[in-house]
C-alpha positions in Angstrom: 0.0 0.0 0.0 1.2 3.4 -1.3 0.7 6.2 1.4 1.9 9.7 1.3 4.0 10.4 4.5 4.5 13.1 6.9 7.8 12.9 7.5 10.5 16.0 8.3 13.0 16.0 5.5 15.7 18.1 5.7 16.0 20.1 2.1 18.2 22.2 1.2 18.8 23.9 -2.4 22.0 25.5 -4.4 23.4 26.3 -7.6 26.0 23.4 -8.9 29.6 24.7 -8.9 31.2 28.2 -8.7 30.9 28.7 -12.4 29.4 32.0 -13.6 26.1 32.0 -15.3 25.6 28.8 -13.9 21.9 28.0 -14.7 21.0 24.6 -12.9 20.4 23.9 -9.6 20.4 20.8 -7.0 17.8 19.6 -3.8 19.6 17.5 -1.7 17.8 16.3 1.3 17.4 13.4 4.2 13.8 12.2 5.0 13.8 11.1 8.6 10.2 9.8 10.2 8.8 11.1 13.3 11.1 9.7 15.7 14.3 11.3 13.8 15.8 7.7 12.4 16.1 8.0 8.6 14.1 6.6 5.7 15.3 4.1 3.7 13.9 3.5 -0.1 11.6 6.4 -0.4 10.6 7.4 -2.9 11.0 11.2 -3.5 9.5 13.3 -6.4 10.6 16.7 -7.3 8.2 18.4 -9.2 8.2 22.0 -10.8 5.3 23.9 -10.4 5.2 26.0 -13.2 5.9 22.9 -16.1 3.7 20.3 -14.1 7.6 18.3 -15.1 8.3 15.9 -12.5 11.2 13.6 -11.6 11.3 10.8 -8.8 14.6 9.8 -7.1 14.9 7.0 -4.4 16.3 7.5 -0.6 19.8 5.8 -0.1 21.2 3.2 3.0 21.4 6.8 4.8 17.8 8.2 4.0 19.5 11.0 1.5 18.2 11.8 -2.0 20.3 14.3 -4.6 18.2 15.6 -7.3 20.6 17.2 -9.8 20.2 19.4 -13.1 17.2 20.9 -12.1 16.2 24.5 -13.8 15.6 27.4 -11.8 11.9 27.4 -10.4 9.4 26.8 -7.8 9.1 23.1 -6.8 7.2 20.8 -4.6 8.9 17.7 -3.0 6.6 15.1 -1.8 7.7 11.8 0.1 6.0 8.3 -0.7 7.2 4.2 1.0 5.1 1.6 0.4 4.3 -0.4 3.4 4.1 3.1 6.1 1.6 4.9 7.3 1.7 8.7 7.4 
């Protein structure tokens, strides 16, 4: 069973590199559950708000995601595990 959770995930955004007129950006982030231990095998979907364009990435061993390449914009991160509650 597919559930979305409620889970604090730390987030936390910047432009790749130190290169002028860079143009892309990263999320990089650790979904923890309620009691603070981490997430394993979530999955994590990036989605910009303005082309509807949205990407899924999985959590690692350590609960961390890295969503590279993205284009400047608003976007909305939502958190999904099969099997847990919210």
């Amino acid at each position: 069973m597919k559930r979305q959770l409620a889970y604090l995930f730390v987030i936390s955004a910047c432009a790749s590199g130190l290169q002028a007129q860079t143009t892309n950006a990263e999320i990089l982030g650790t979904v923890r559950d309620a009691s603070g231990g981490v997430v394993t095998q979530a999955k994590v979907t990036v989605k910009n708000i303005e082309t509807g364009i949205g990407r899924d990435i999985e959590t690692n061993a350590d609960g961390r995601f890295r969503m590279p390449q993205l284009q400047p914009g608003s976007y909305s991160i939502s958190v999904t595990k099969s099997g847990l509650a919210a």
